[in-house]
Rosetta silent file (secondary structure, phi, psi, omega in degrees, C-alpha in Angstrom):
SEQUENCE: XXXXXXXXXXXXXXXXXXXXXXXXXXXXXXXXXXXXXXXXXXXXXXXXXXXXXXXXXXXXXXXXXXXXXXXXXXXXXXXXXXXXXXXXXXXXXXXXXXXXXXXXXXXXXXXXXXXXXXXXXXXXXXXXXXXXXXXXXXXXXXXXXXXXXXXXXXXXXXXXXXXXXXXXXXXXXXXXXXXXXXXXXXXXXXXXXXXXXXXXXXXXXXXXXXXXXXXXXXXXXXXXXXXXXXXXXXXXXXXXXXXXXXXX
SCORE:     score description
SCORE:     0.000 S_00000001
   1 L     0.000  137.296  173.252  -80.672 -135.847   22.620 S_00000001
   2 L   -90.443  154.987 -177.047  -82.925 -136.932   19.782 S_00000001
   3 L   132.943 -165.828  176.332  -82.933 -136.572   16.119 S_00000001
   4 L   -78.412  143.893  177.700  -80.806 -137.764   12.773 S_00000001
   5 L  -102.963  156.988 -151.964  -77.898 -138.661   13.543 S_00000001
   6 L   -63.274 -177.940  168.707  -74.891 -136.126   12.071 S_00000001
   7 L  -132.807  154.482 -178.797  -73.188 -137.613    9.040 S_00000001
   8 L   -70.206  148.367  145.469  -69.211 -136.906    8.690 S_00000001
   9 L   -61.932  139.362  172.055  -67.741 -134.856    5.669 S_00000001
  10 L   -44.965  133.891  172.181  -65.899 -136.958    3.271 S_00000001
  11 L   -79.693  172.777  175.219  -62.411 -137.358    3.700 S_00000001
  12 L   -88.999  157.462  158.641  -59.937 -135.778    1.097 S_00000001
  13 H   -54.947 -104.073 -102.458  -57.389 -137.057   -1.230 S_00000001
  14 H   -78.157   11.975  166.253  -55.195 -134.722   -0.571 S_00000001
  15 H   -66.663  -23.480  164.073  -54.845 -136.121    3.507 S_00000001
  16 L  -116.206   -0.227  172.030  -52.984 -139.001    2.331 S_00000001
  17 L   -71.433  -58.454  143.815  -51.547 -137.678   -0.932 S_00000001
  18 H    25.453 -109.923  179.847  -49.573 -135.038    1.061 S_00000001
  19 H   -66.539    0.974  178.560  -47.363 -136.862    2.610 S_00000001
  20 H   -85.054  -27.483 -176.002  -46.817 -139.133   -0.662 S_00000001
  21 H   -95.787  -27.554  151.357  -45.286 -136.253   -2.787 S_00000001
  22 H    11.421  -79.375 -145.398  -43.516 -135.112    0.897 S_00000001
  23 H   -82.536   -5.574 -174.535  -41.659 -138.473    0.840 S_00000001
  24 H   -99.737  -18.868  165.004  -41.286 -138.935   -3.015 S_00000001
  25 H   -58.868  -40.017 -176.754  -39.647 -135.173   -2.897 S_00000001
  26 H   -76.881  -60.492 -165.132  -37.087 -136.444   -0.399 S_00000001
  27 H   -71.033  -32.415  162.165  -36.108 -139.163   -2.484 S_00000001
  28 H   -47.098  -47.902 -167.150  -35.415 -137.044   -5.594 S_00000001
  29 H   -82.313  -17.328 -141.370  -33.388 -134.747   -3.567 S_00000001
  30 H  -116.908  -35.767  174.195  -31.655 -137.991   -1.550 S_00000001
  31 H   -62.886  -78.222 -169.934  -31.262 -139.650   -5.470 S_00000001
  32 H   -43.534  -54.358 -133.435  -29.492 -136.313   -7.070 S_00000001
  33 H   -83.122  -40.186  172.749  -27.552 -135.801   -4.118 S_00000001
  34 H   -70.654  -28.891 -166.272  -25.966 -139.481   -4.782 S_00000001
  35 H  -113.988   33.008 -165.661  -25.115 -139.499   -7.851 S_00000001
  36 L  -124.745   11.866 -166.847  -24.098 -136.000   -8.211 S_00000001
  37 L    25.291   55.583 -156.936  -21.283 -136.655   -5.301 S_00000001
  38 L    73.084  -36.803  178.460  -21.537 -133.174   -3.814 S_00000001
  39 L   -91.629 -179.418 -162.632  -21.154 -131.530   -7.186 S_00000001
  40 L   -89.848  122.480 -155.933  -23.249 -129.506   -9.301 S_00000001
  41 L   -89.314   30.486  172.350  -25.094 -131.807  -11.679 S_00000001
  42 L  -103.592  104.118  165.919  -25.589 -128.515  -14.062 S_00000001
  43 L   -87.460   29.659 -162.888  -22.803 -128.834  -16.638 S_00000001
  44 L  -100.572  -39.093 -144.127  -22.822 -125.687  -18.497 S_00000001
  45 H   -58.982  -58.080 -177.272  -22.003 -124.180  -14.898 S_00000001
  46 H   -69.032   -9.328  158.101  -18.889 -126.039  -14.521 S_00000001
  47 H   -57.666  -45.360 -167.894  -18.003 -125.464  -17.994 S_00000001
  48 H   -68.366  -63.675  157.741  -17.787 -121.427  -17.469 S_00000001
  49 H    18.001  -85.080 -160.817  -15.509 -122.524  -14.562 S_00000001
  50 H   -98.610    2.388  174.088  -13.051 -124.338  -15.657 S_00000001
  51 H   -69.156  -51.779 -164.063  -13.087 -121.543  -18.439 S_00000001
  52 H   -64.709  -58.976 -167.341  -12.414 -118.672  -15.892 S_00000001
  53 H   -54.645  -36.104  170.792   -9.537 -120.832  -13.883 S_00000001
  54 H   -63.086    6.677 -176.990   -7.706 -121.206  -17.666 S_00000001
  55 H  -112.016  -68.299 -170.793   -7.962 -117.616  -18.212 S_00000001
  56 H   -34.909  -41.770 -173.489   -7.054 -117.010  -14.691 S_00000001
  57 H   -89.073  -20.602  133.023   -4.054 -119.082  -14.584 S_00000001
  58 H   -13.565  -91.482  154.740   -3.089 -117.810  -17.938 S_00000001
  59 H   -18.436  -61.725  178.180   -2.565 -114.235  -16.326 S_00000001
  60 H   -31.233  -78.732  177.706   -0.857 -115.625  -13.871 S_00000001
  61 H   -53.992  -30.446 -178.836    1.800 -117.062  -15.795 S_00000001
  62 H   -94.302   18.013 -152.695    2.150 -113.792  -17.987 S_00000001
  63 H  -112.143  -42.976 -162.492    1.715 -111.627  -14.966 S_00000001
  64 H   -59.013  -41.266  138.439    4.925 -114.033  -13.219 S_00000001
  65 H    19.971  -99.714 -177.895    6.407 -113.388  -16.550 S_00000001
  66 H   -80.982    0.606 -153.078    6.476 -110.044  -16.608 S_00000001
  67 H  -113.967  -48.443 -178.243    7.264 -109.759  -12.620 S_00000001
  68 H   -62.140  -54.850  161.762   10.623 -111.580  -13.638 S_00000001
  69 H    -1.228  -91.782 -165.742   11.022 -109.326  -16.996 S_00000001
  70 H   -65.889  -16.137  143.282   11.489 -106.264  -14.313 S_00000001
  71 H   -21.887  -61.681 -161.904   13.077 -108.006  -11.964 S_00000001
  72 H   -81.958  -47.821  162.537   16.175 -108.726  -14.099 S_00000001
  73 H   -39.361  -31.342  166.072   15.809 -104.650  -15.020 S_00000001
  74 H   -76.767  -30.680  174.656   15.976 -103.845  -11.494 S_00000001
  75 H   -78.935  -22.230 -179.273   19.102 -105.889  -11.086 S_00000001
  76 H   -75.555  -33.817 -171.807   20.774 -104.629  -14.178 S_00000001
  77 H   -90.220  -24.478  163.216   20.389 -100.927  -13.393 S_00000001
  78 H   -58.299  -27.246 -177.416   21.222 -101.953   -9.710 S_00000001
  79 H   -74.636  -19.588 -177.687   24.744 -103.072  -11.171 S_00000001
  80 H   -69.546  -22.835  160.643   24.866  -99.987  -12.785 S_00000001
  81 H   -67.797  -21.881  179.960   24.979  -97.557  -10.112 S_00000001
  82 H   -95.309   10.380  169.695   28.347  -98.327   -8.805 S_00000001
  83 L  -109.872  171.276 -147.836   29.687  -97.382  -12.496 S_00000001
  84 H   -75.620  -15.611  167.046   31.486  -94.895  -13.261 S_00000001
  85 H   -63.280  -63.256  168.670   29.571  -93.122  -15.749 S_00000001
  86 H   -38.858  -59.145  178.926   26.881  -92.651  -13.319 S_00000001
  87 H   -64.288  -27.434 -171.097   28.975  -91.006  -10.332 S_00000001
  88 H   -58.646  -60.688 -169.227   30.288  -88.678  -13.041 S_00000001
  89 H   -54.521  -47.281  171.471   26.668  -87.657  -14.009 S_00000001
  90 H   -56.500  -32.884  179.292   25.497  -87.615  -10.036 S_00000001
  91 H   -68.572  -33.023 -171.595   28.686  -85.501   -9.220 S_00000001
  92 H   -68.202  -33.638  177.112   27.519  -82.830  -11.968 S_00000001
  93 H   -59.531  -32.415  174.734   24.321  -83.054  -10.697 S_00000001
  94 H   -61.460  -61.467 -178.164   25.627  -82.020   -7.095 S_00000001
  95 H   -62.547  -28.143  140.830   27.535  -79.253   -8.464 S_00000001
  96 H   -29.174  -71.019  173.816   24.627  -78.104  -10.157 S_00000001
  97 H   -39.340  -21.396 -165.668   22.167  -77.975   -7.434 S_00000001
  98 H  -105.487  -74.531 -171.507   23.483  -74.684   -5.879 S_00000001
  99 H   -50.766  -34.548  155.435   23.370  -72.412   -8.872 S_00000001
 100 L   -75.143   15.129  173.794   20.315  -73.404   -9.693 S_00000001
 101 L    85.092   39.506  165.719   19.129  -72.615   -6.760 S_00000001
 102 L  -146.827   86.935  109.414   18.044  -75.617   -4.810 S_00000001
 103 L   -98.080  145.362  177.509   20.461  -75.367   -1.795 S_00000001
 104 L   -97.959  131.850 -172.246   20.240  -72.557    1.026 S_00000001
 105 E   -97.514  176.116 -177.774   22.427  -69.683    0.751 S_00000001
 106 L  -161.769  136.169  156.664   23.912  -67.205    3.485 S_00000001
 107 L   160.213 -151.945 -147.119   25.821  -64.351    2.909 S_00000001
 108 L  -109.039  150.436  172.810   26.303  -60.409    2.756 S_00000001
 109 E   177.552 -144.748  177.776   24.090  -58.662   -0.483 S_00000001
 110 E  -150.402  176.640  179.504   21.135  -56.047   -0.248 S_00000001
 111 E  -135.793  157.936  173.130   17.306  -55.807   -0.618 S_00000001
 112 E  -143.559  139.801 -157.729   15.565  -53.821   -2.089 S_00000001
 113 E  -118.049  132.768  159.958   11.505  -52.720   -0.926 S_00000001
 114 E  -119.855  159.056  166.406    8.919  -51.591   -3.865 S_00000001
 115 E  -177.572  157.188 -158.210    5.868  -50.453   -2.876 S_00000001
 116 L   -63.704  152.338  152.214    2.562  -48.971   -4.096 S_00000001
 117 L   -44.545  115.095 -146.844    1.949  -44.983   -3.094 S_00000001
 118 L   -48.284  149.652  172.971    0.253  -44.477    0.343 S_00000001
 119 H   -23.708  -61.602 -158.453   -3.496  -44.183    0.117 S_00000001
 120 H   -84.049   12.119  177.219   -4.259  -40.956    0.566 S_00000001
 121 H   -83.552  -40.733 -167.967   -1.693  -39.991   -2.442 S_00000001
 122 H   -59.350  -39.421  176.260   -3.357  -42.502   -4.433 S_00000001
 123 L   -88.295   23.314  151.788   -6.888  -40.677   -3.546 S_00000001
 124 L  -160.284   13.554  153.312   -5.812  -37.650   -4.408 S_00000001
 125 L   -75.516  160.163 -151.298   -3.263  -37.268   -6.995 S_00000001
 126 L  -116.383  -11.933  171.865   -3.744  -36.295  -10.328 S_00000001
 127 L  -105.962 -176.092 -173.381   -1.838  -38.586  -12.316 S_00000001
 128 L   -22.743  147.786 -167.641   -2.058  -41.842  -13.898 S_00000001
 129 H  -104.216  -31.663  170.591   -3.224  -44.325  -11.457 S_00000001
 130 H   -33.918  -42.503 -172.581   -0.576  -46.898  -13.102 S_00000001
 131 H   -66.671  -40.544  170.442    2.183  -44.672  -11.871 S_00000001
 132 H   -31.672  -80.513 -145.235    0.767  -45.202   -8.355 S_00000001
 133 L  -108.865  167.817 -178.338    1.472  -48.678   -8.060 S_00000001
 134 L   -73.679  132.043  175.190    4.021  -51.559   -8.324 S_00000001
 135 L  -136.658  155.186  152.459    3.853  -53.570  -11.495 S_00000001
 136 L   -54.450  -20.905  163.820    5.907  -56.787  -12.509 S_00000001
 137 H   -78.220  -25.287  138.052    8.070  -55.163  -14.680 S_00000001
 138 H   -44.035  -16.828  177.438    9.316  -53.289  -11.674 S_00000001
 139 H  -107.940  -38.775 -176.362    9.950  -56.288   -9.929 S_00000001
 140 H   -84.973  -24.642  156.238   11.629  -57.996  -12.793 S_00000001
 141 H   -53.974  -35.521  174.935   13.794  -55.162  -13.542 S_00000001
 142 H  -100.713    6.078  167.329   15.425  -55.250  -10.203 S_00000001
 143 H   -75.692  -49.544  177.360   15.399  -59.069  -10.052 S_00000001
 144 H   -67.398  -39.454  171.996   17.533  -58.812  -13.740 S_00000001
 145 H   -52.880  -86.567 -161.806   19.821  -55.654  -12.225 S_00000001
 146 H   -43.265  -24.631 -169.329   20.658  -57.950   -9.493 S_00000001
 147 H   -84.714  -48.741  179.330   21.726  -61.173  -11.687 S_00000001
 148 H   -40.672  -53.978 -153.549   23.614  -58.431  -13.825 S_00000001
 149 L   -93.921   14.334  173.812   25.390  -57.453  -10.631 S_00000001
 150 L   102.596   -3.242 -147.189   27.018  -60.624   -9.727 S_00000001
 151 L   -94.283  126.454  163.091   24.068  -61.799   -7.469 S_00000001
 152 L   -42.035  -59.777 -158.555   24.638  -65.707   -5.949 S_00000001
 153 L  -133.634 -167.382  157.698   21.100  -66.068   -5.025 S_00000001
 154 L   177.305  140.763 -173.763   17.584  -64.031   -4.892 S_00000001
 155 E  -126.163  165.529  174.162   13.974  -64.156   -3.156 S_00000001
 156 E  -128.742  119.383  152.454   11.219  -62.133   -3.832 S_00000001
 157 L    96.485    9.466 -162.947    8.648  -62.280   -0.432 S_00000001
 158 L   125.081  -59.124 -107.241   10.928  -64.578    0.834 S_00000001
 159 E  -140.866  123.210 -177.836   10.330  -67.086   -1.676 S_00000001
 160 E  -106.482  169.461 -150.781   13.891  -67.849   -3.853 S_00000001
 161 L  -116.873 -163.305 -175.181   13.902  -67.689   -7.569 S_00000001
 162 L   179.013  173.315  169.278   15.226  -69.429  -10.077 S_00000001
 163 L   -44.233  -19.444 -172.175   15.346  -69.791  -13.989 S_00000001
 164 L   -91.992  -39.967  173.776   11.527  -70.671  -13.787 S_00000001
 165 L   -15.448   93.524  178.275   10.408  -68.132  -11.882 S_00000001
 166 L   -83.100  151.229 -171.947    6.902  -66.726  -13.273 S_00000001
 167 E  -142.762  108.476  160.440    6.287  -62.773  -12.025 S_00000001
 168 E  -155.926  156.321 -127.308    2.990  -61.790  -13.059 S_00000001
 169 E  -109.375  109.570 -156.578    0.862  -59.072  -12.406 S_00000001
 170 E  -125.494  108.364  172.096   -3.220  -60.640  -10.852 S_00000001
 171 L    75.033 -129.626  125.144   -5.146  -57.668   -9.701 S_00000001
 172 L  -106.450   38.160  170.937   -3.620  -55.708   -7.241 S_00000001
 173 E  -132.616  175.714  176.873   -1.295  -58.358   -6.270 S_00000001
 174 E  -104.777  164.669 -171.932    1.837  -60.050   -8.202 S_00000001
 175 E  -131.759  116.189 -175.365    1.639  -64.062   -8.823 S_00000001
 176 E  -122.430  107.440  171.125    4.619  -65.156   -7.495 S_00000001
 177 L    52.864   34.445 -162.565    5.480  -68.830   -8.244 S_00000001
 178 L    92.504  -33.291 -179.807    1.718  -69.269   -8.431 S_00000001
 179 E   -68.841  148.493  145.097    1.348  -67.522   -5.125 S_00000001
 180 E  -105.860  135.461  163.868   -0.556  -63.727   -4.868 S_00000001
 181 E  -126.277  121.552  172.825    1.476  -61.819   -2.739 S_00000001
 182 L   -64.180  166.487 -168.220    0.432  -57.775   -1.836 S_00000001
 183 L   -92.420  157.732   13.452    2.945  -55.015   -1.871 S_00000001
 184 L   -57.019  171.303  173.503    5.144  -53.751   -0.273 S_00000001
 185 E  -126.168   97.613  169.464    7.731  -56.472   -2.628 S_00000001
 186 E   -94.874  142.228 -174.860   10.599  -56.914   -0.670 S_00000001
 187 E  -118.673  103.543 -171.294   13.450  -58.240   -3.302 S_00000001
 188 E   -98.720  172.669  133.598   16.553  -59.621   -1.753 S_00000001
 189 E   162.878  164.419 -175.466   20.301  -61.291   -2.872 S_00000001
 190 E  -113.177  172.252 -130.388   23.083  -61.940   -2.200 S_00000001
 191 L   144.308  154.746  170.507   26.263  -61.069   -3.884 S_00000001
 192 L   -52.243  116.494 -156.133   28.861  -58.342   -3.569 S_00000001
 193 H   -84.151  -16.456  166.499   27.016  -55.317   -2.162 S_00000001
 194 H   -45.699  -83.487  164.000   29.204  -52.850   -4.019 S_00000001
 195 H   -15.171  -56.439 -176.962   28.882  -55.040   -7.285 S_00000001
 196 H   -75.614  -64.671  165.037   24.839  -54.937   -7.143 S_00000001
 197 H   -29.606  -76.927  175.939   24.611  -51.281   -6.424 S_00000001
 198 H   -20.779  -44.666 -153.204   26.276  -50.592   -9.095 S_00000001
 199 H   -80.496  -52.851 -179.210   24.790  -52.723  -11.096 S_00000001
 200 H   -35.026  -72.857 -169.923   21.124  -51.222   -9.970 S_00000001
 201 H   -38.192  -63.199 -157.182   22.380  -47.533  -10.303 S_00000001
 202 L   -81.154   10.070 -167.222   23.177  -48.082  -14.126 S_00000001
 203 L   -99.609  113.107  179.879   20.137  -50.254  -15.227 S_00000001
 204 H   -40.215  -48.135 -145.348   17.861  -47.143  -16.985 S_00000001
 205 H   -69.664  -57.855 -155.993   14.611  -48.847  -16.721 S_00000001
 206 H   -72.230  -10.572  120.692   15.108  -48.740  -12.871 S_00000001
 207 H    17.270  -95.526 -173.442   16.131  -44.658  -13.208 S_00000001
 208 H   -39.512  -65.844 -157.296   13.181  -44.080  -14.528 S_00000001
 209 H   -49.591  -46.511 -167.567   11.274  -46.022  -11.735 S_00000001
 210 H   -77.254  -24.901  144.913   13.247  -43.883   -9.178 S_00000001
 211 H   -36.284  -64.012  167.404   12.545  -40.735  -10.618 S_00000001
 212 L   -60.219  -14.314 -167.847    8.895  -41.368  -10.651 S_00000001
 213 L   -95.306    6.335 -152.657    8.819  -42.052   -6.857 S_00000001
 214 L   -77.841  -64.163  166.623   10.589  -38.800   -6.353 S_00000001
 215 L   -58.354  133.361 -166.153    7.556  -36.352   -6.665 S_00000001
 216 L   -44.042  -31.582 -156.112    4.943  -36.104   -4.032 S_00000001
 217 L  -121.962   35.490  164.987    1.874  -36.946   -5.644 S_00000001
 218 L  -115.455  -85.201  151.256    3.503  -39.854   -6.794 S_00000001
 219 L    55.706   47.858  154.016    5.885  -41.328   -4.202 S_00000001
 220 L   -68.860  140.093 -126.168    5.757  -45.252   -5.056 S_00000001
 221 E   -98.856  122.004  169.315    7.769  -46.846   -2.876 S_00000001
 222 E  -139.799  116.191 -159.085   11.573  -47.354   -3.166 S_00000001
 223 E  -147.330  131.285 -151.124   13.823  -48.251   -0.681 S_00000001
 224 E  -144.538  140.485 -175.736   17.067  -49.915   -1.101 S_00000001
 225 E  -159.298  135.354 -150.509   19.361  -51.399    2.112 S_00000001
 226 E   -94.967  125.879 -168.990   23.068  -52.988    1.986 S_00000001
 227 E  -121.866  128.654  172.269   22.461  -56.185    4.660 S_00000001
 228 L   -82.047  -31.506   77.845   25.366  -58.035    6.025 S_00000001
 229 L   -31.880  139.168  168.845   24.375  -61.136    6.142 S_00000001
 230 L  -131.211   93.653  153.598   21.329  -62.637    4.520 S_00000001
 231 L   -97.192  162.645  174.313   19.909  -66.053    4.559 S_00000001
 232 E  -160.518  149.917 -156.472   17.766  -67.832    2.200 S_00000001
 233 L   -59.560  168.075  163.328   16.142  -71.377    1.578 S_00000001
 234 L   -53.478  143.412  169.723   16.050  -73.605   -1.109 S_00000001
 235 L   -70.919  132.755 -175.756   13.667  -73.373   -3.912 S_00000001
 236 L  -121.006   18.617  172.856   10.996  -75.576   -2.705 S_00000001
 237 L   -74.044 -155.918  167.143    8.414  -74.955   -5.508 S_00000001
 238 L  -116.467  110.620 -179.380    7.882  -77.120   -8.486 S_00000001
 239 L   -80.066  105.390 -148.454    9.752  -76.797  -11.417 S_00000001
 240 L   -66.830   -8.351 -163.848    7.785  -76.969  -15.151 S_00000001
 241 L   -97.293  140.929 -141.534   11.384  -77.975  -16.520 S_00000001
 242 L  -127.700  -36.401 -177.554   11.613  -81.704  -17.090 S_00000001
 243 L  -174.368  157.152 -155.006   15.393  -81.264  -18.529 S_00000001
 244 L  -118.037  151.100  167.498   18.121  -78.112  -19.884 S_00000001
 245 L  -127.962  129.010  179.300   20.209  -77.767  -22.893 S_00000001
 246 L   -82.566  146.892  176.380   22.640  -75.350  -23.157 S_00000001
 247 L   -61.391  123.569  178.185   22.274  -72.619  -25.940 S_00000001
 248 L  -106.771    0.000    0.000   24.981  -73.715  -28.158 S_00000001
């Protein structure tokens, strides 16, 4: 083939400059790396450091401190359980536990059933609609007649009571320990069954109550039964009382 002959493009700088900053990079990084022995050749970094391990080891020491502190508190109050002041206070505490009711009782006592007036009295009687139904002060009257009567223990639903015991009236249910529970209210304890009757029979309020269930277009529920045995559980709720004083 004929003609001019081609002419090459110039070469570039940068074909041999290239590899010249290449290899002058590796020796900066091959330099630092010596005389920095492995470590960080930033000193503020290692400043912050050696800041945090003194605060850290700091801690330490008050944390080890304080670990002994409660230590020697655990051991002091451990000697203290074998003395004699202490078993006094745990035996009262023992003797305690059943009258206030958190131990399970058994024995002979009665119940007693409230309950609201059957439907169709309620939908077609002429009085009060109040009269109809079961209120907490009906339930707390024959809860107080029973402690008046001698009575060891008492559940309402079941459920056993104590000094704490809230009874309050949500709707058309009672609030029982927090609970709603619908009527019928069965109300138990035990106790002399003589002793409680008695005690029922002569409390006014609850009269009254029994009176009211008497007429027909009333007829709230009252039902009262002497049971020879009963048992019943521990209080297992939660008690708002943190510690008691007696009423001097």
């Amino acid at each position: 083939m004929t003609g001019e002959p081609h002419e090459r493009p110039p070469r570039s700088p940068w074909r041999f400059g290239t590899p010249l900053v290449v290899l002058a990079c590796g020796a900066l990084f091959v330099t630092s790396a010596a005389n920095s022995e492995g470590t960080d050749l930033r000193p503020g970094r290692y400043t912050d450091l050696s800041s945090l391990v003194e605060a850290e080891n700091q801690e330490y020491e008050e944390l080890q401190v304080r670990v002994q502190d409660l230590t020697g508190d655990v051991e002091r109050l451990t000697d203290q359980v074998g003395a004699e002041e202490v078993r006094r206070i745990h035996d009262q505490v023992d003797e305690l536990r059943a009258p206030a009711g958190f131990t399970p009782v058994a024995g002979p006592g009665v119940t007693i059933t409230l309950s609201d007036a059957p439907a169709d009295v309620i939908n077609s009687s002429t009085r009060d609609i109040e009269l109809l139904i079961v209120h907490q002060q009906d339930i707390q009257a024959v809860v107080n007649a029973m402690w008046t009567g001698g009575a060891e223990a008492v559940t309402i639903q079941g459920k056993r009571v104590i000094t704490s015991t809230g009874i309050k009236c949500e709707g058309n249910a009672v609030m029982i320990q927090g609970v709603a529970y619908p009527q019928p209210y069965v109300i138990s304890a035990i106790g002399d069954p003589d002793r409680l009757q008695d005690a029922i029979a002569d409390d006014d309020y609850l009269e009254i109550y029994r009176r009211a269930s008497l007429p027909p277009d009333v007829s709230v529920g009252w039902d009262l039964e002497v049971e020879e045995r009963l048992e019943m559980p521990a209080f297992d709720g939660v008690s708002p009382l943190t510690y008691a004083e007696p009423i001097r």
